[in-house]
C-alpha positions as CSV (number, residue, x, y, z in Angstrom):
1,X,25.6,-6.9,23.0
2,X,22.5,-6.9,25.2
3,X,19.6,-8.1,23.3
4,X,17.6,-4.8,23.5
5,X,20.3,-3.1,21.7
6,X,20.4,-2.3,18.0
7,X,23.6,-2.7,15.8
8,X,25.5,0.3,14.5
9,X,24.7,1.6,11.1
10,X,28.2,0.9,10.2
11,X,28.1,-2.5,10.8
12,X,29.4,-5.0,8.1
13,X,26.4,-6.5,6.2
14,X,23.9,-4.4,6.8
15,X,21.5,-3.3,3.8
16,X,21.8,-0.5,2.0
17,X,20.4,2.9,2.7
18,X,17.2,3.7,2.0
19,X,16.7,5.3,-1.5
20,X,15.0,8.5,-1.6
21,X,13.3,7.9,-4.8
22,X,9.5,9.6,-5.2
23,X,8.0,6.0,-6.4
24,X,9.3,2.6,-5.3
25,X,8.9,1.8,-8.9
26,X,11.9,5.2,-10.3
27,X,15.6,3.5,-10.6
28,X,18.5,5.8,-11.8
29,X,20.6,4.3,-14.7
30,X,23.5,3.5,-12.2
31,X,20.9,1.5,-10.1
32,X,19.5,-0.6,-13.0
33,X,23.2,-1.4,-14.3
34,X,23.9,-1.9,-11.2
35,X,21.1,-4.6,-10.4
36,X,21.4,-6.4,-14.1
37,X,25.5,-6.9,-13.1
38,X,24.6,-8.3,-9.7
39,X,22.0,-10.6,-11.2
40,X,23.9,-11.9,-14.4
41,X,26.8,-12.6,-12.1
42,X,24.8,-14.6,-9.8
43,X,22.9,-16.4,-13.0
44,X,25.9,-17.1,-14.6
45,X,27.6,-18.5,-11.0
46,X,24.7,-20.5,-11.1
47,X,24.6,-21.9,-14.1
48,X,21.2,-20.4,-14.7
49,X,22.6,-17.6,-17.7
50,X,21.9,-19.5,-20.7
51,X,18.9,-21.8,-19.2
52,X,15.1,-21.3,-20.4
53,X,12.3,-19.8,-17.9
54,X,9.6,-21.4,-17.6
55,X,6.1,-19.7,-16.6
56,X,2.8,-21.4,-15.7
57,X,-0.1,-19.6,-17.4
58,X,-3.6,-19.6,-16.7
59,X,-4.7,-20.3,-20.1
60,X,-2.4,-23.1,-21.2
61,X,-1.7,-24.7,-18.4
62,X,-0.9,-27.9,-19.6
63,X,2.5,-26.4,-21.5
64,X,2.4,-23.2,-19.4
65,X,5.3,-20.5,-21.3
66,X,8.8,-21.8,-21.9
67,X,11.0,-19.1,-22.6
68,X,14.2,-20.0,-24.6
69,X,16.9,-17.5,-23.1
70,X,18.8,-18.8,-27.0
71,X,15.6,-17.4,-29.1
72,X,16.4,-13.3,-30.2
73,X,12.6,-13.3,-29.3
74,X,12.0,-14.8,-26.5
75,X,14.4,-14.1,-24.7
76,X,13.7,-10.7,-24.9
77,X,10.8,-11.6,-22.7
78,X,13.1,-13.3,-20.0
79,X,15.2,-10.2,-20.0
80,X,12.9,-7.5,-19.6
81,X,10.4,-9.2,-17.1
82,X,11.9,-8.5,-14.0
83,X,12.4,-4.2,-14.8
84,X,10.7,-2.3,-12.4
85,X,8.0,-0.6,-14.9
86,X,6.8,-4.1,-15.9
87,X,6.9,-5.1,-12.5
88,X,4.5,-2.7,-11.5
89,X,1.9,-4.0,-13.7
90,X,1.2,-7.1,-11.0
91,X,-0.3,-4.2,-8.8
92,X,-2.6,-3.3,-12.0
93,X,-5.7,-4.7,-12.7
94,X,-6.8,-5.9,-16.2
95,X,-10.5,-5.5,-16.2
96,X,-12.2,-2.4,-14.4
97,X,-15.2,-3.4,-12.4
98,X,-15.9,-7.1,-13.8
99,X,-14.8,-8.3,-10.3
100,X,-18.5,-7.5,-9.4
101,X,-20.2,-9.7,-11.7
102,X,-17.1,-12.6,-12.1
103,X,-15.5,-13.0,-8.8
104,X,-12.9,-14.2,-10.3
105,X,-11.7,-10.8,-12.6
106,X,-9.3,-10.2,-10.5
107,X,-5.9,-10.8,-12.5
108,X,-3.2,-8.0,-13.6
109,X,-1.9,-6.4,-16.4
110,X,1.1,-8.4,-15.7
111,X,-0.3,-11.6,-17.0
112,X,-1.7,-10.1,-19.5
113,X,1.5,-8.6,-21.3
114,X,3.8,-11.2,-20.8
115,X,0.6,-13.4,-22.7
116,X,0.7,-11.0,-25.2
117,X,4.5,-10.7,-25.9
118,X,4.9,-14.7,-25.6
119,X,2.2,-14.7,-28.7
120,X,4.3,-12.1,-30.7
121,X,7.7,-14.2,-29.9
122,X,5.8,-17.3,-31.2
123,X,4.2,-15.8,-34.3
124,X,7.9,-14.1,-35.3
125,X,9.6,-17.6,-35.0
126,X,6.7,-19.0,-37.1
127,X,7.4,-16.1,-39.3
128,X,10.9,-16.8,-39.5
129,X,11.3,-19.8,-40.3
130,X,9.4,-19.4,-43.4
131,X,10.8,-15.9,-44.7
132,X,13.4,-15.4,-47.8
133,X,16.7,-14.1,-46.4
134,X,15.9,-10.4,-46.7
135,X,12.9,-11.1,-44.9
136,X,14.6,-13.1,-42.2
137,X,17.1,-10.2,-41.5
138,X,14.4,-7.7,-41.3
139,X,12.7,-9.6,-38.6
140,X,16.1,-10.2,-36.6
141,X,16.6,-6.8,-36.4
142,X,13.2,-5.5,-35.4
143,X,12.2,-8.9,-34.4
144,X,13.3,-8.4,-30.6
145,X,12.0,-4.5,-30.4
146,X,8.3,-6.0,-31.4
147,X,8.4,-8.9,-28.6
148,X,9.6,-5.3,-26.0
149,X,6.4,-3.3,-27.6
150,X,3.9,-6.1,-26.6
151,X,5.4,-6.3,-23.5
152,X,5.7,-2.7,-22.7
153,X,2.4,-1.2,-24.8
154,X,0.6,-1.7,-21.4
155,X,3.0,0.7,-19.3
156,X,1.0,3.9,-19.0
157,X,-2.3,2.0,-17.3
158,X,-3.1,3.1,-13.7
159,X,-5.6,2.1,-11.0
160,X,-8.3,1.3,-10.6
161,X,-8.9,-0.7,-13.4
162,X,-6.1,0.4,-16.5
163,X,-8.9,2.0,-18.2
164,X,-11.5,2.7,-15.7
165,X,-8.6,5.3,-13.8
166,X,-8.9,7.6,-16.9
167,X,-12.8,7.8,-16.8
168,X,-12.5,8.0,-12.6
169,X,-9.8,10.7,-12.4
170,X,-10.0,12.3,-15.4
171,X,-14.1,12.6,-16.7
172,X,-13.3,15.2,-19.2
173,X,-10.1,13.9,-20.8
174,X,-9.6,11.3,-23.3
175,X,-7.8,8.3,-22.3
176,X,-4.0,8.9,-22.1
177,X,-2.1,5.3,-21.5
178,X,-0.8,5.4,-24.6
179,X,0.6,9.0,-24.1
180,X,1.7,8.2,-20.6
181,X,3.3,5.2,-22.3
182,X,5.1,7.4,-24.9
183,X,6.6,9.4,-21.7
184,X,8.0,5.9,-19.6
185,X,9.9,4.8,-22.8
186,X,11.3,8.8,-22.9
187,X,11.8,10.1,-19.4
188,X,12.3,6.7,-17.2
189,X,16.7,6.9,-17.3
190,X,16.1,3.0,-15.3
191,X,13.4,1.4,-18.1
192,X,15.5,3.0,-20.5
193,X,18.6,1.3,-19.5
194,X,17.5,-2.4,-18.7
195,X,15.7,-2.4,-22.5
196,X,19.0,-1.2,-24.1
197,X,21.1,-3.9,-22.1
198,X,18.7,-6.3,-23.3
199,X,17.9,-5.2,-26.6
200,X,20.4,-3.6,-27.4
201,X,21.5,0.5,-28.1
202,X,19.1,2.6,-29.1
203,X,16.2,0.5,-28.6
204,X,14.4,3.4,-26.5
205,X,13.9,5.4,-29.4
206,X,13.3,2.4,-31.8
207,X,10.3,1.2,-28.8
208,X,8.8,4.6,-29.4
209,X,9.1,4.4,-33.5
210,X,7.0,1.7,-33.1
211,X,4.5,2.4,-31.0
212,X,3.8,5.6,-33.0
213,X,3.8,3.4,-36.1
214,X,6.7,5.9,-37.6
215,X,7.0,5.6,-41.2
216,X,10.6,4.5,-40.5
217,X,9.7,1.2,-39.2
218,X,8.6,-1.8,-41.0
219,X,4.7,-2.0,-41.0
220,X,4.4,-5.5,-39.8
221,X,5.8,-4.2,-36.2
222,X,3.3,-2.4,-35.2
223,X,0.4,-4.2,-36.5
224,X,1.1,-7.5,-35.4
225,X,0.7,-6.1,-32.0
226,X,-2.0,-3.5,-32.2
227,X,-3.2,-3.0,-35.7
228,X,-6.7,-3.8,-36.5
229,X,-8.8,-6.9,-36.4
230,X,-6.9,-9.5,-35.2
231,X,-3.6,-9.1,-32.8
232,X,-1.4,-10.5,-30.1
233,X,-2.7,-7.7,-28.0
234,X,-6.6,-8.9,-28.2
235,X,-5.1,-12.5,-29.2
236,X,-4.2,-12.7,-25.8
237,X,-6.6,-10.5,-23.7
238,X,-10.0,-12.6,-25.6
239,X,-9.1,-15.9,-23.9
240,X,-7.4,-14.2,-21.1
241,X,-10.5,-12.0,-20.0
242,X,-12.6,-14.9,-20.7
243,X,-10.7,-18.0,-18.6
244,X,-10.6,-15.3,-15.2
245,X,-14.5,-14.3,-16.0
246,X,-15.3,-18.0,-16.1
247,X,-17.3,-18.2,-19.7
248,X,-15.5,-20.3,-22.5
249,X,-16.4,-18.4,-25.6
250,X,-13.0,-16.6,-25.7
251,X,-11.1,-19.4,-26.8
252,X,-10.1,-19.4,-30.4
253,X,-7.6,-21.1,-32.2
254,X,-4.4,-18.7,-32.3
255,X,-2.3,-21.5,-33.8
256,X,-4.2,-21.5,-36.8
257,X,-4.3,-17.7,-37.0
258,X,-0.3,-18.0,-36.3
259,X,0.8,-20.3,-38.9
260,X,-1.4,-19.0,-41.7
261,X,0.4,-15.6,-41.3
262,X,2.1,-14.1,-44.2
263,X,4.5,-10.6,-44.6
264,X,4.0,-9.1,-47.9
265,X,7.4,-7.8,-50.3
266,X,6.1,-4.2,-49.0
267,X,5.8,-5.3,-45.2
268,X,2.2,-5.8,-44.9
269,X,1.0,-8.0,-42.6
270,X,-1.4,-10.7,-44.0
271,X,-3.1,-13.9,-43.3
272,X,-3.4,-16.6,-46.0
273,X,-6.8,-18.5,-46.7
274,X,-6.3,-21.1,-44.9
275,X,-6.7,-18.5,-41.3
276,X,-9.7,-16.9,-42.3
277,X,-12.3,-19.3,-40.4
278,X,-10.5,-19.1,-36.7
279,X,-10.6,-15.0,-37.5
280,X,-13.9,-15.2,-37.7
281,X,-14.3,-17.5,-34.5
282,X,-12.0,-14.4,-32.9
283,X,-14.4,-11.9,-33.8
284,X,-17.6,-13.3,-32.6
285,X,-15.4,-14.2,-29.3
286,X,-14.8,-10.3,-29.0
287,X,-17.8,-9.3,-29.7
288,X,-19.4,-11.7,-27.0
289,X,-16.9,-10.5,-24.4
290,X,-17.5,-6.7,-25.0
291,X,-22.0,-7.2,-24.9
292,X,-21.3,-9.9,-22.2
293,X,-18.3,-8.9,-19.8
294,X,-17.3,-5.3,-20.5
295,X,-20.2,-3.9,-21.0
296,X,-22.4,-6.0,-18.6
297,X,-25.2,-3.7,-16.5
298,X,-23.6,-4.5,-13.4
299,X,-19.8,-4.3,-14.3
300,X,-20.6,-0.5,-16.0
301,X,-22.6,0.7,-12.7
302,X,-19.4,-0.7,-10.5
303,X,-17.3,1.8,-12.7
304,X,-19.7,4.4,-12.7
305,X,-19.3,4.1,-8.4
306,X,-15.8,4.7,-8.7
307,X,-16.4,7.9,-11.0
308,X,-19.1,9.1,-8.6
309,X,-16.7,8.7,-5.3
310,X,-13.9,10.7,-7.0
311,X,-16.5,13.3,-8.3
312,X,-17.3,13.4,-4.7
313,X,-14.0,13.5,-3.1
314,X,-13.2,15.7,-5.2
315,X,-15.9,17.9,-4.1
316,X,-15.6,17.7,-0.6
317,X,-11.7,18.7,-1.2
318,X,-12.6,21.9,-2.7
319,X,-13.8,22.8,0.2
320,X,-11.2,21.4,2.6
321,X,-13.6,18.6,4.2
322,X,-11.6,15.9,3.0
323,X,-10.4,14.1,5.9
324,X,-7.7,12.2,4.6
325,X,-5.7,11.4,1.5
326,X,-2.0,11.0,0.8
327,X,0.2,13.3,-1.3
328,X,-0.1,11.6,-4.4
329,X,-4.1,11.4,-4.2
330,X,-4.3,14.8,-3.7
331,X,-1.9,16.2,-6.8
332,X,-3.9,13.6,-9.1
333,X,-7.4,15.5,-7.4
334,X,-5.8,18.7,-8.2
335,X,-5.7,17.4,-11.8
336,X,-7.7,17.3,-15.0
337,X,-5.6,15.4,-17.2
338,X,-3.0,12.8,-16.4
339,X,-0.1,14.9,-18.8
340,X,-0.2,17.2,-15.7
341,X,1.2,14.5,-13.5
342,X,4.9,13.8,-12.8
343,X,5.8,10.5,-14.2
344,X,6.1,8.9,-10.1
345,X,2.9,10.0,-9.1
346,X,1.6,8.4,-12.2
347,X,3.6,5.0,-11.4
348,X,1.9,5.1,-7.7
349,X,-1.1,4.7,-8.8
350,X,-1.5,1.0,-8.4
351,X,-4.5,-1.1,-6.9
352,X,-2.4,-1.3,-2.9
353,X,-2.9,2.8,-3.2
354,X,-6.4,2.7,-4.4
355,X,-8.1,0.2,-2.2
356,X,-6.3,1.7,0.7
357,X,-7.6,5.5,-0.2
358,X,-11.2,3.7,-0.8
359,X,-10.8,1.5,2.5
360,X,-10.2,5.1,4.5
361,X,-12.8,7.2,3.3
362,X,-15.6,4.2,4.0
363,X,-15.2,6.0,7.5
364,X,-14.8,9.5,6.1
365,X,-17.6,12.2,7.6
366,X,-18.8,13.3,4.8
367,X,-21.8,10.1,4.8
368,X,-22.1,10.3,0.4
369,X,-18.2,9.6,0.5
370,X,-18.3,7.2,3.4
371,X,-21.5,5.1,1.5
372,X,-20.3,5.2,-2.1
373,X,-16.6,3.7,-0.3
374,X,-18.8,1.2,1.5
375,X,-20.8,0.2,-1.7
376,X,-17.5,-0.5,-3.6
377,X,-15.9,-2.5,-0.5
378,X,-18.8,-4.5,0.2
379,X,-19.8,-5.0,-3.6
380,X,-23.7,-6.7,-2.4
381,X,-25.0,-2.6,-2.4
382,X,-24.2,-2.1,-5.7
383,X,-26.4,0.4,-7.4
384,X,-29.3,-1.6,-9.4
385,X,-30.2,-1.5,-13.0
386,X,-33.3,-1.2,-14.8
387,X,-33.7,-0.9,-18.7
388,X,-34.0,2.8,-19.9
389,X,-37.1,3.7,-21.0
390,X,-38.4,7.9,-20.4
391,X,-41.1,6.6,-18.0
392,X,-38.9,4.5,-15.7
393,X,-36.3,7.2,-15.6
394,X,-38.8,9.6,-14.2
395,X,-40.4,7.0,-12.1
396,X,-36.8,5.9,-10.6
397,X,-35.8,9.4,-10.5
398,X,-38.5,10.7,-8.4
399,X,-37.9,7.7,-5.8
400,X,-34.2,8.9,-5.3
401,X,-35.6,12.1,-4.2
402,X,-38.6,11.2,-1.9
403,X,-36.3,8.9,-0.1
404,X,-33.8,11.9,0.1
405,X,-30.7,10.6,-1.7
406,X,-28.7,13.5,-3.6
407,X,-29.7,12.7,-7.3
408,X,-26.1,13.8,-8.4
409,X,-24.7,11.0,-6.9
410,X,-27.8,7.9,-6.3
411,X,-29.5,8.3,-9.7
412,X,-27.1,7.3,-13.1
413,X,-28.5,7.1,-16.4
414,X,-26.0,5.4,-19.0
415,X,-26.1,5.0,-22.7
416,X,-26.1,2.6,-24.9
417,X,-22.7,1.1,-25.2
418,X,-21.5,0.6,-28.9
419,X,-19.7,-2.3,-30.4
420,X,-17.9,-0.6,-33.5
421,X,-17.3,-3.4,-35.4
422,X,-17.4,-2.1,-39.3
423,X,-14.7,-0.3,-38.0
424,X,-12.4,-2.4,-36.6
425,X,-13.0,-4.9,-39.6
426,X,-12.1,-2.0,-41.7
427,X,-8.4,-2.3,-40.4
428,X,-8.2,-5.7,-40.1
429,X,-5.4,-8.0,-42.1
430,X,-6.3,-8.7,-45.9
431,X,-6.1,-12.2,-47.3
432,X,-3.9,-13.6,-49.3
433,X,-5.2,-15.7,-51.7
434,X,-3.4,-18.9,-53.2
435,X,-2.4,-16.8,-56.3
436,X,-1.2,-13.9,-54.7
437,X,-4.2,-11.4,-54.6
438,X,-5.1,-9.7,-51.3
439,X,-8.3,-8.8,-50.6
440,X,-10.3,-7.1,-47.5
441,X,-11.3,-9.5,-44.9
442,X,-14.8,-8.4,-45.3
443,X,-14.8,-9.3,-49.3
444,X,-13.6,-12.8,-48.3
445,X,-15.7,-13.8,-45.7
446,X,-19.2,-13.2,-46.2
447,X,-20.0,-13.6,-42.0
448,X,-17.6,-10.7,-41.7
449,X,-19.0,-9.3,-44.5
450,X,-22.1,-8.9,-43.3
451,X,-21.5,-8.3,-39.4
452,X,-19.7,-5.5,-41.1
453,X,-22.9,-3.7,-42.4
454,X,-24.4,-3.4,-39.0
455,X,-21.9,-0.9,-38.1
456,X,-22.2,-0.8,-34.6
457,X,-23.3,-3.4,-31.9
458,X,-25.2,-1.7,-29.1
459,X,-26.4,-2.8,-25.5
460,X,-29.4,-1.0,-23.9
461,X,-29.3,2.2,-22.0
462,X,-29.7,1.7,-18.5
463,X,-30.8,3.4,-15.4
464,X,-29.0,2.6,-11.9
465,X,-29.8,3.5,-8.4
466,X,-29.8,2.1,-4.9
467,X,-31.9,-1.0,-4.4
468,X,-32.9,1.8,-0.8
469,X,-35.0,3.6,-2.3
470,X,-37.7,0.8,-2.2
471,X,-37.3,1.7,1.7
472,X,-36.7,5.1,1.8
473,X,-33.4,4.8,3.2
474,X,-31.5,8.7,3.2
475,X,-28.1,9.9,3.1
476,X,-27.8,12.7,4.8
């Protein structure tokens, strides 16, 4: 063979054909069987079957996350890491537009639910080993479907920015990643089959039980992972956030919130005495992290670019000016919620896809769409903020429009953001006293107590436009 010829197609070795799947991230059943045979064969060749995984983690990295492949829990999480829908999560990010204020905010929702499904595994061995027997077999068999909710609740996020996509793409429409969610664990044949050989039949319809919080399934399942106050969902996410955003006020002390945890005759999930002051360390942690990180001035104008590009694009394509954008960009623009998507549109929406769409139009002709790309890429033209007040809002205003910027899209007014914190402490886990008695967290504790009166945290209104205007810079 000459060495500028190719080998045949037939040849022995050569890789399989191509699939012809609409997302990279779509397996049929046959292919996930497939895989997961291929793979135990070769771990159990190896040796490797029965040994633990070990993960570093950014937020213990002195232990990092050793995953006992022996634990019903655990090894739940080294079964299920590898599936395609989880996998896709790397190439989601976890915080919207913090990047622009904490350089770096930069890590996925990966990291984030294999954090948050480590901390369930850990608190249900904690709980286990303490339980009566009829305790202990409810948690063995609903145990391992709990660990595959924390690590799958995060499934329906998109890019940019899990949340931030729903407020870019769809303005109108409430967010829907927990509806989206609800879909992956119905219509995905491949997610469907790589839980059930790891959890076990039926474990699809079980998953979904419990992320609806069904009356069928114990109530501890659901609310250790997302019920109010205090869960492995935040309990991850607060430090998380916090280590990536470089500020130390997330860090709390889950152990103490762990072992003090208690499930009640009826299945209510409850935290002894002895947890009550590391709660109230969590909530002041949150509540810094919302006034400090997620709703920082700069981090909530970043976001408010993205919305204003799309609103933009989307313009422009109305009128067939839009240059460029693939398939998939252009079914989501021709959308106004994200139910009307097909599921593998919906899993190609991942950071690679975004970046790339706002990489092209910073040379698109339309110039609003070209500078709004440009001010997202470059990050140091970033809309400025000044406090809301009626004056300065006129004053600012007026400057956008003598130095010819199209108000619509240079000049953002944004409300007060709202901490609701009576709320969440409304829901949060009751104490259990030494003699039995549960009370509401805020009858307990009288910090929580009286945070909970104030009802509502709130951050000033604010009033962004481009730092230009002081020249008289136009976009034409």
């Amino acid at each position: 063979m000459s060495e500028h010829s190719t080998p045949s197609s037939s040849t022995q070795g050569d890789p399989k054909p191509s699939r012809q799947a609409a997302s990279p991230f779509v397996f049929s059943s046959s292919e996930i069987a497939d895989h997961l045979d291929t793979r135990n064969t070769y771990l159990d060749s190896r040796g490797k079957g029965g040994r633990s995984l070990f993960l570093r983690s950014s937020i213990d990295l002195r232990h990092g996350v050793e995953l006992d492949r022996a634990c019903p829990f655990q090894s739940v999480i080294a079964g299920m890491i590898d599936a395609p829908s989880i996998q896709r999560l790397r190439w989601v990010a976890q915080l919207s537009a913090a990047w622009m204020v904490y350089p770096d905010a930069i890590h996925s929702r990966l990291t984030h639910v294999l954090g948050s499904a480590n901390l369930t595994a850990e608190t249900l061995v904690h709980l286990h080993s303490k339980a009566p027997e009829a305790q202990k077999r409810e948690l063995e068999v609903w145990g391992p479907i709990t660990v595959a909710f924390a690590l799958c609740h995060d499934l329906g996020h998109e890019a940019p920015g899990s949340h931030l996509a729903q407020r870019v793409f769809f303005p109108t429409a409430p967010d829907s990643h927990e509806e989206v969610t609800h879909r992956i664990f119905k219509e995905d044949e491949g997610f469907r089959t790589w839980l059930e050989r790891v959890v076990g039949a039926g474990a699809a319809e079980k998953l979904d039980q419990v992320a609806r919080e069904s009356s069928d399934v114990p109530r501890w399942t659901y609310q250790l992972v997302t019920g109010g106050g205090w869960n492995t969902d935040r309990g991850d996410w607060v430090p998380r956030d916090s280590h990536h955003c470089g500020v130390t006020y997330g860090f709390c002390e889950p152990k103490m919130i762990i072992r003090n945890l208690h499930i009640t005759p009826s299945g209510e999930l409850v935290i002894g005495e002895g947890g009550v002051s590391a709660l109230e360390s969590f909530f002041q942690a949150r509540t810094h992290m919302y006034r400090d990180i997620y709703y920082h001035g700069t981090s909530r104008l970043g976001e408010k670019l993205h919305e204003l590009l799309i609103e933009r694009v989307r313009e422009i394509s109305r009128d067939g000016q839009l240059s460029w954008a693939d398939s998939d960009m252009r079914t989501v623009l021709a959308s106004s919620s994200v139910e009307q998507l097909p599921l593998d549109v919906i899993y190609n929406m991942t950071e690679p896809w975004w970046c790339y769409h706002v990489q092209r139009w910073a040379t698109e002709p339309d110039p609003i769409v070209a500078d709004l790309a440009q001010r997202i890429l470059l990050r140091h033209t970033v809309f400025k903020e000044w406090p809301y007040s009626p004056e300065t809002a006129a004053h600012i205003r007026k400057m956008v429009e003598t130095s010819h910027f199209d108000p619509r899209y240079y000049y953002v007014e944004l409300p007060p953001a709202h901490i609701k914190v009576a709320k969440d402490l409304s829901t949060a886990m009751r104490v259990k006293r030494e003699n039995g008695e549960l009370v509401p967290l805020t009858e307990y504790s009288q910090a929580l107590g009286a945070v909970s009166h104030l009802k509502t945290i709130s951050t000033p209104g604010l009033i962004g436009a481009p730092m230009e205007i002081w020249k008289g810079k136009s976009i034409q």
